[in-house]
BAFI-3210 file (N, C-alpha, C; in Angstrom, 3 decimals, decimal comma, padded with zeros to 6 digits):
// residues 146
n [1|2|3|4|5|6|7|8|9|10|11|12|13|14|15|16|17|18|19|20|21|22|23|24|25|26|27|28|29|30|31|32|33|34|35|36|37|38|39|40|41|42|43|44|45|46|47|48|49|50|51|52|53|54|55|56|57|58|59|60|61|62|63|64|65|66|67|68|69|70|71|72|73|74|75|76|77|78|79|80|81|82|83|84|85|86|87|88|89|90|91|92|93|94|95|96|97|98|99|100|101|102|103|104|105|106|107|108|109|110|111|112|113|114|115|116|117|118|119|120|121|122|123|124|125|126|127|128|129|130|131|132|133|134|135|136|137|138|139|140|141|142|143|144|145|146]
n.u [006,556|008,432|008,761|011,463|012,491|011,508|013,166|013,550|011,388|009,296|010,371|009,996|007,408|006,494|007,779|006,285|004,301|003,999|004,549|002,362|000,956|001,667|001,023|-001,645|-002,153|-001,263|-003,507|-005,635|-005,293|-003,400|-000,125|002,259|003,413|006,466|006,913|008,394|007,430|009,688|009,385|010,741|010,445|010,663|009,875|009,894|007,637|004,969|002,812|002,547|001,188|001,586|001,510|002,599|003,787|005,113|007,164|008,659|010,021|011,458|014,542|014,651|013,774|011,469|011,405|008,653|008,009|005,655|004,409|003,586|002,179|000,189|-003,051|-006,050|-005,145|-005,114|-005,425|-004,978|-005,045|-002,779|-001,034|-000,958|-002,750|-001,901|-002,060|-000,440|001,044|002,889|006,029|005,144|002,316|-000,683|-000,471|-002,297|-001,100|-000,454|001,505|002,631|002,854|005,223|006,251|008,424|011,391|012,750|011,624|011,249|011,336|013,026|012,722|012,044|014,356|013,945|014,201|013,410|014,470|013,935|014,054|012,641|009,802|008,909|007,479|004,909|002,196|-000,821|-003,853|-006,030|-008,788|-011,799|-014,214|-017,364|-020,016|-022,549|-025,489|-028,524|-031,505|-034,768|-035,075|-036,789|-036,221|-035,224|-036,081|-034,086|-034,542|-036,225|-034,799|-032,420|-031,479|-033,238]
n.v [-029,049|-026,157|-023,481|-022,339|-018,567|-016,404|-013,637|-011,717|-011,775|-011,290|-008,522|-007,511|-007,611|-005,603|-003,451|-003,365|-002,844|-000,463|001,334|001,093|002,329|004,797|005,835|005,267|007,513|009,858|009,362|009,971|012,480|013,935|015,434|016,806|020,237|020,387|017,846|014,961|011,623|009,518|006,390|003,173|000,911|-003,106|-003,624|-005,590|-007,414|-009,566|-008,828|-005,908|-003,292|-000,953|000,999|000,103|002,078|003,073|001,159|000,711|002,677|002,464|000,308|-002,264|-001,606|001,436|004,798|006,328|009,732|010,956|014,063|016,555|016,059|014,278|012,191|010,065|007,812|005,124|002,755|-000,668|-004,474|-005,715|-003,309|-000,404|001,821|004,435|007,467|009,400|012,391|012,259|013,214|012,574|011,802|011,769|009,277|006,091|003,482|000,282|-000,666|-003,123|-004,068|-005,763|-005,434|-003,586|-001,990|000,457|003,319|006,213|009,590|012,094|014,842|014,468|012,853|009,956|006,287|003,547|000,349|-002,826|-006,074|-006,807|-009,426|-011,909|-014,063|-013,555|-012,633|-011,087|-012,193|-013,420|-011,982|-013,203|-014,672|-013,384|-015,444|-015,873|-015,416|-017,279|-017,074|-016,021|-016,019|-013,768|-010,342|-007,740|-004,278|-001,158|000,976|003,284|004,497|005,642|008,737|011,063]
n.w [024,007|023,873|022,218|020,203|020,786|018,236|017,206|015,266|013,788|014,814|015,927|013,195|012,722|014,890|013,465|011,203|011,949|013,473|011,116|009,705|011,418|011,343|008,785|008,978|010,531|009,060|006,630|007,801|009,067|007,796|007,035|009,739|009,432|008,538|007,987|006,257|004,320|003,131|001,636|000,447|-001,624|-002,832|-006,353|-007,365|-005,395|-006,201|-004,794|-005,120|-006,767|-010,045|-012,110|-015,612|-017,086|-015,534|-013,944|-015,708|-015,781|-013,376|-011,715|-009,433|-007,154|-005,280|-004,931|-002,635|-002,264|000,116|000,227|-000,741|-003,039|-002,406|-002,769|-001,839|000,271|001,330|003,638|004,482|006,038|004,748|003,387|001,599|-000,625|-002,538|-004,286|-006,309|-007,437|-010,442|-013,322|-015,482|-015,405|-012,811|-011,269|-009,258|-007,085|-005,351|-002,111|-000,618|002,450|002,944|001,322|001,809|001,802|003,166|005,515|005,954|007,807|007,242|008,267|011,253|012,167|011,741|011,002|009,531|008,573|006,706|005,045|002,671|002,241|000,127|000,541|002,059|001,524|-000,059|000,623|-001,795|-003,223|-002,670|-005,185|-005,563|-005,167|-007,780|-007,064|-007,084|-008,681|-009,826|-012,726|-013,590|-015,370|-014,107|-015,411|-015,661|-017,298|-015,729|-014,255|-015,575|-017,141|-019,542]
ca.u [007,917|008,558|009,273|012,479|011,316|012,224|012,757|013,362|009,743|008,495|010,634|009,578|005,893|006,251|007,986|005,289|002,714|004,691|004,931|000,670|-000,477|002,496|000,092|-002,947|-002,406|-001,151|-004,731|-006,989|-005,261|-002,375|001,358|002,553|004,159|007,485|007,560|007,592|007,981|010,047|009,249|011,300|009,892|010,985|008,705|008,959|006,995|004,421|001,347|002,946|000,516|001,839|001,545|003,251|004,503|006,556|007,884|009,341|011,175|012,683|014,852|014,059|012,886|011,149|011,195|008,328|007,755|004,443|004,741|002,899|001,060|-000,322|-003,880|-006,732|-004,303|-005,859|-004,381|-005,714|-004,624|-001,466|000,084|-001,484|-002,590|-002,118|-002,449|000,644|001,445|004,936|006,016|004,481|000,989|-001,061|-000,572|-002,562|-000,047|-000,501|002,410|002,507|004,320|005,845|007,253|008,908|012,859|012,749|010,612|011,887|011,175|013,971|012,628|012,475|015,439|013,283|014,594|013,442|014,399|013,226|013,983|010,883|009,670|008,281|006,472|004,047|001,477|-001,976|-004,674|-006,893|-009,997|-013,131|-014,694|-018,360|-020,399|-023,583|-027,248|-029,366|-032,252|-035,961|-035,544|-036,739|-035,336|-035,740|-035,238|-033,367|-034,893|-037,024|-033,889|-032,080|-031,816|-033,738]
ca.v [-028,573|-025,170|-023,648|-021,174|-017,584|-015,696|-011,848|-010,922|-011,925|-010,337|-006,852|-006,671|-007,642|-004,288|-002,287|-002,740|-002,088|001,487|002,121|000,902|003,348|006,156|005,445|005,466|008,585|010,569|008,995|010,792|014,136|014,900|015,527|018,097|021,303|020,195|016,394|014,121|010,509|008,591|005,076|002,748|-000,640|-003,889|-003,505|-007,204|-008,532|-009,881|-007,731|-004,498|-003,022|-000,080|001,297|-000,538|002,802|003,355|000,464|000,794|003,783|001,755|-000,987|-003,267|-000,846|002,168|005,478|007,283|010,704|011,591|015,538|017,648|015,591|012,800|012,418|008,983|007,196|004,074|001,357|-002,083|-005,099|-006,200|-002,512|001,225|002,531|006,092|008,345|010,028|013,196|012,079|013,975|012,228|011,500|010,726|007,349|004,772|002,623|-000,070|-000,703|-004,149|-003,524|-007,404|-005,355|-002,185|-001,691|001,295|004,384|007,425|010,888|013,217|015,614|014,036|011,786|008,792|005,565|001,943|-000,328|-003,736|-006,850|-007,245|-010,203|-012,421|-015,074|-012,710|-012,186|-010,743|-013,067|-013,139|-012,005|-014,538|-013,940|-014,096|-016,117|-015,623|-015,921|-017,453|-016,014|-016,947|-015,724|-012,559|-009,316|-006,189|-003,091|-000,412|002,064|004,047|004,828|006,510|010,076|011,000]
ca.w [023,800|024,250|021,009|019,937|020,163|016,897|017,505|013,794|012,660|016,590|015,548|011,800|013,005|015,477|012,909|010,612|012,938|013,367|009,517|009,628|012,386|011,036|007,211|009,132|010,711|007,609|005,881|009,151|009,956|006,924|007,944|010,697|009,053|007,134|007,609|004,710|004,527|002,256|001,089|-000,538|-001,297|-003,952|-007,145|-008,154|-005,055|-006,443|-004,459|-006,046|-008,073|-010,548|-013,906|-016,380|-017,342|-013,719|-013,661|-016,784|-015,168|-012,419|-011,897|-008,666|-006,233|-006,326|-003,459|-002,895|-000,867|000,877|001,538|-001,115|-004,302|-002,714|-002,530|-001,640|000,948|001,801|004,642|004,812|006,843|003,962|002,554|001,459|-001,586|-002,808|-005,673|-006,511|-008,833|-011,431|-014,190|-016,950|-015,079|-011,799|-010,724|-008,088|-006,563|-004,235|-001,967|000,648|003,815|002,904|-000,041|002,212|002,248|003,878|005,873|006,858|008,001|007,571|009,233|012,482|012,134|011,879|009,715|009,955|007,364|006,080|004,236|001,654|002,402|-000,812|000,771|003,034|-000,144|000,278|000,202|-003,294|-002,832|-003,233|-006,315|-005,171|-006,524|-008,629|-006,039|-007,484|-009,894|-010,638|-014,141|-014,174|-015,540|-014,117|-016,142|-015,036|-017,960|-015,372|-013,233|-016,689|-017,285|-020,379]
c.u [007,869|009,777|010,339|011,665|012,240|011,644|013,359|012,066|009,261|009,448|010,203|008,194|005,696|006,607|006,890|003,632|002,888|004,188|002,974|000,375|000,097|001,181|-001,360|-003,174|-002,192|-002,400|-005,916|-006,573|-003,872|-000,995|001,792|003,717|005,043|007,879|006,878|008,334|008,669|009,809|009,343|010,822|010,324|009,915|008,629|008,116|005,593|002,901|001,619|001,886|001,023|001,775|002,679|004,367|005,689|006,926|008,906|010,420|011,698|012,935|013,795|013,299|012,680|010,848|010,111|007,824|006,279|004,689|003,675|001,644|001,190|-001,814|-004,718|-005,447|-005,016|-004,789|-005,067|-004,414|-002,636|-000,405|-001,077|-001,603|-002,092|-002,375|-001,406|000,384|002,923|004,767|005,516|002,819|000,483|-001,226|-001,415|-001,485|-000,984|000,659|001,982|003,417|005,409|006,961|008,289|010,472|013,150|011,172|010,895|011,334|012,227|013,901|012,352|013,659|014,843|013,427|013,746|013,351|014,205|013,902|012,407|011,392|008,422|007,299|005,201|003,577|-000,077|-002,879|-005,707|-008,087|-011,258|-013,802|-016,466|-018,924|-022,119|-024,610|-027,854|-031,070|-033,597|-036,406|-035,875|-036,048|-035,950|-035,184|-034,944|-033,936|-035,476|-036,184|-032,996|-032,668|-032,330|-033,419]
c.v [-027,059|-024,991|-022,288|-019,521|-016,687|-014,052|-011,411|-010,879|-010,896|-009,050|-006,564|-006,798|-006,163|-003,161|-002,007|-002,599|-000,519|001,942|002,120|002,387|004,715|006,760|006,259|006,923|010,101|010,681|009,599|012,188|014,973|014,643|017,256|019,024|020,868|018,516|015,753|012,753|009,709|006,703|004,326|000,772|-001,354|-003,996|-005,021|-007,744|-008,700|-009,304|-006,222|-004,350|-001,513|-000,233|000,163|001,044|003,243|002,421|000,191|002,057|003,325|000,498|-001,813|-002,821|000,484|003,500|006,357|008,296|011,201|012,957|016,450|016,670|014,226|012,805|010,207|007,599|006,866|002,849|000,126|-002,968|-005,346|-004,471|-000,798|001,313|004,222|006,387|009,310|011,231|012,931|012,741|013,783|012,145|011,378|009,337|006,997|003,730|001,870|-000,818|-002,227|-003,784|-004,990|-006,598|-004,204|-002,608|-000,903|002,533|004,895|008,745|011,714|014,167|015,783|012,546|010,499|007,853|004,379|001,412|-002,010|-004,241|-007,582|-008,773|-010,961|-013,638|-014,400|-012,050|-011,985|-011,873|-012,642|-013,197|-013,086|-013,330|-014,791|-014,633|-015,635|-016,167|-016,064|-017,312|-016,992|-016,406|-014,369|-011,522|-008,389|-005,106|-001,868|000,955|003,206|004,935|005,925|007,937|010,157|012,386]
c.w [023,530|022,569|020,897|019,561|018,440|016,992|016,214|013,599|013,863|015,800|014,283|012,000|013,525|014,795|011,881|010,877|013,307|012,035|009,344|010,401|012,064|009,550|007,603|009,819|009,922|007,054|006,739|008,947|009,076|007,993|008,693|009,574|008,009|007,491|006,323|004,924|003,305|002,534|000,394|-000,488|-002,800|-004,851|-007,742|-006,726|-005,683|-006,263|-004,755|-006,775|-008,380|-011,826|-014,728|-016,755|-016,629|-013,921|-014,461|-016,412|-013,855|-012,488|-011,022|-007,467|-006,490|-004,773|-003,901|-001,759|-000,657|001,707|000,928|-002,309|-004,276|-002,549|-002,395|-000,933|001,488|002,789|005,085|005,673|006,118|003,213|002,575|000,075|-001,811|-004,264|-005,650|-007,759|-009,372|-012,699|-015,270|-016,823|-013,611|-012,077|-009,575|-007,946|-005,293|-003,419|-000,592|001,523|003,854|001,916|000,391|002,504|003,351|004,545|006,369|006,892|008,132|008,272|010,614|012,445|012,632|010,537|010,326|008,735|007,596|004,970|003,555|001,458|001,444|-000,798|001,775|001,158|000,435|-000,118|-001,199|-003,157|-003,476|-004,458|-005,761|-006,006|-006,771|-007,854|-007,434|-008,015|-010,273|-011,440|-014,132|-014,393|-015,244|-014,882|-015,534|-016,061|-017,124|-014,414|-014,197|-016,822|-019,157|-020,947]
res [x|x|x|x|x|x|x|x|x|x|x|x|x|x|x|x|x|x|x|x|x|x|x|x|x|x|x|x|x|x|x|x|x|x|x|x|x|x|x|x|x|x|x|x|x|x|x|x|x|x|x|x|x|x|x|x|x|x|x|x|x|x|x|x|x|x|x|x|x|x|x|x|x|x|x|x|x|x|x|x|x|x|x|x|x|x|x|x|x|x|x|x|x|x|x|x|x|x|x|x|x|x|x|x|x|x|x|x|x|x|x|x|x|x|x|x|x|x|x|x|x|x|x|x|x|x|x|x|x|x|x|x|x|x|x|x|x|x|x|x|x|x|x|x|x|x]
***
């Protein structure tokens, strides 16, 4: 049986394959001259990771701009980290593209927005497990600076 196609999930799949390779090319080669990107994403989904202290300064979502004080912009398969400068401190943030409202470039009149989507959750990494050991201990003293 020939199954119903669904072009919401097919267009938000391609938009955030845009907002991925837009990330990933920011994280290689920086941004051209005067563009900057805004990014507004829902801070309760669940793969959010932020300060306790930020979040305490916003309600439910949270915008942030990539132009001058961002620095260690990372892009994996589920979202991006960064490292932000805010007025009270640097922050690490990690943002899911499940969790993105919006992404825009003002300075090329570029928008695409997004319903953050709460069931799209990063998988939890295996916690490896412990190889197995025939007892001895090596010491690490000879490796120490003295």
């Amino acid at each position: 049986m020939t199954k119903k196609l669904d072009y919401g999930f097919l267009l938000r799949k391609a938009s955030i394959s845009v907002v991925k390779e837009i990330i990933e090319q920011i994280a290689n080669e920086g941004l051209y001259k005067k563009q900057h990107i805004y990014i507004t994403f829902a801070l309760n989904h669940p793969d959010v990771k932020i300060s306790k202290l930020l979040r305490e300064d916003y309600d439910d979502e949270m915008t942030i701009v990539l132009q001058y004080e961002f620095w260690d912009l990372i892009v994996d398969n589920y979202g991006f980290s960064v490292s932000l400068a805010f007025e009270h401190s640097d922050e690490t943030i990690y943002v899911p593209f499940a969790a993105m409202i919006s992404v825009s470039d003002p300075s090329e009149d570029f928008s695409l927005e997004f319903t953050p989507n709460f069931s799209e959750l990063k998988p939890k990494a295996e916690v490896p497990q412990a190889s197995k050991s025939d007892g001895k201990v090596i010491s690490l003293d000879i490796f120490r600076k003295k």
